[in-house]
N, C-alpha and C positions, 0 to 999 in steps of 0.2 A: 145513298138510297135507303129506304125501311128495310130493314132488315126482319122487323117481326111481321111481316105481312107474307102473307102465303098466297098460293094460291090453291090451296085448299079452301081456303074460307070464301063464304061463299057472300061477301059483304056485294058484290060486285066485280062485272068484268075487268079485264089488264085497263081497259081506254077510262073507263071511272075511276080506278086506281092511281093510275099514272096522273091525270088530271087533278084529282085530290091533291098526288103531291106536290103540283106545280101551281095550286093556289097555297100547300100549306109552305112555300119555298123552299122543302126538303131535295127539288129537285127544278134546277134553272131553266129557263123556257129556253135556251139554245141548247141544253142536253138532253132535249124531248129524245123519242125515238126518231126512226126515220117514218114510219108506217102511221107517224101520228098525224099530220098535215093530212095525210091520204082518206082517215079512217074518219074527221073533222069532214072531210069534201063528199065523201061518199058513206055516209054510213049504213049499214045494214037494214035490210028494208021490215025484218022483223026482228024484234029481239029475243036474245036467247034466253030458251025457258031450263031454271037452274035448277028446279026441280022434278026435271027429267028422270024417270028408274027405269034402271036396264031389264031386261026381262031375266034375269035370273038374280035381281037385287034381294030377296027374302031368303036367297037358297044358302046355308053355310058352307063353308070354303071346305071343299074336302083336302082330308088327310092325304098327302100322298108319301107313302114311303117306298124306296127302292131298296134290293137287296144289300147293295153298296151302303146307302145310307146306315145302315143297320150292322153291315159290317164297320163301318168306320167309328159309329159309336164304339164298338166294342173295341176297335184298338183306341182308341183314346180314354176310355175306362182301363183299360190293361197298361198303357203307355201313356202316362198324362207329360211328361216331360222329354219331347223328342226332339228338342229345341226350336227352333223360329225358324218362320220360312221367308227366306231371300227371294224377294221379287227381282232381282236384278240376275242371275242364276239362269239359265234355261233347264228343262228337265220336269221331274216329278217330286212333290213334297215326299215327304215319308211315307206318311201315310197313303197317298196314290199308289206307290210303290206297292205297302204292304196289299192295298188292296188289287194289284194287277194280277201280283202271284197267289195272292184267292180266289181271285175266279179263274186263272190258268187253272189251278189245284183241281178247283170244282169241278171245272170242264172235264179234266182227266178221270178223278173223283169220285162224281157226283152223291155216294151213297155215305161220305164220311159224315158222323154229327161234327155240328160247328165247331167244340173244345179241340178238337181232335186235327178241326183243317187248321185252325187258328196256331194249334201248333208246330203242324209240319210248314205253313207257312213261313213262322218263325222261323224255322231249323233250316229252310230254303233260302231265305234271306240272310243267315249266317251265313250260307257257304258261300255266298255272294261277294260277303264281307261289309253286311249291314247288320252290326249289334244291336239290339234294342233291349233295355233295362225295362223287366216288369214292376210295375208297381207295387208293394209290398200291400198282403194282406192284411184288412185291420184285424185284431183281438178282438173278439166278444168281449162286451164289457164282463165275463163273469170269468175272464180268463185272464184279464188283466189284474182283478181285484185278486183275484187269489198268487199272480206272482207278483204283488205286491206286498199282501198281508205275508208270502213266506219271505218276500227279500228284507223286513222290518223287522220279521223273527229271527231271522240268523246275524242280522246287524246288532241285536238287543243282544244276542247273544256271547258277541265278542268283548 
């Protein structure tokens, strides 16, 4: 069958579709569907209008962000290598995990800033006996240049 035809596009319905390809012989008249004899004997008494807009088609898709969302960014900015998640596994990824015990945390909480819950989280999670390796922070480029320019100078020096 086409593979680059969608039905997104809005050339025409599945019955004009399907029928194109069984004149273009992409698709054999005894691999029709089953609903196609049916749709041939009885077809629809009006046709459908494809330029239909739903009543809220102008309006932009709102933003929705959840607390969770927001915190999971932020362990994956702090934790970007917490390795791959096993669909065959039962349980919770890592990061589910991290975020169950931020919002128990919060619940207890509620009044810590986020650095703060983010890392008694952490410290929760160790005692559990889930390690998590932070990220290393980058240099400023103006801190890299200069233990550069001094590791060149003491290199020149020997």
């Amino acid at each position: 069958m086409s593979s680059f035809v969608t039905r997104s596009e809005r050339a025409g319905n599945i019955f004009f579709r399907i029928t194109a390809l069984i004149r273009s012989g992409q698709l054999q008249w005894a691999d029709r569907p089953a609903w196609y004899d049916v749709y041939v004997a009885h077809p629809p008494l009006t046709p459908h209008d494809w330029n239909v807009q739903l009543p809220k088609y102008n309006e932009p898709v709102k933003k929705i962000f959840y607390e969770e969302d927001i915190v999971r960014a932020q362990f994956y900015k702090n934790h970007r290598n917490v390795g791959h998640v096993s669909m065959d596994k039962e349980g919770d990824s890592i990061s589910q995990q991290f975020i169950n015990e931020y919002q128990a945390l919060s619940k207890e909480e509620p009044n810590l800033p986020m650095e703060e819950m983010f890392a008694k989280t952490e410290k929760r999670l160790e005692d559990v006996g889930l390690y998590l390796r932070r990220q290393p922070k980058k240099e400023s480029t103006e801190e890299t240049k200069k233990a550069s320019t001094e590791e060149s100078n003491t290199s020149g020096n020997q």
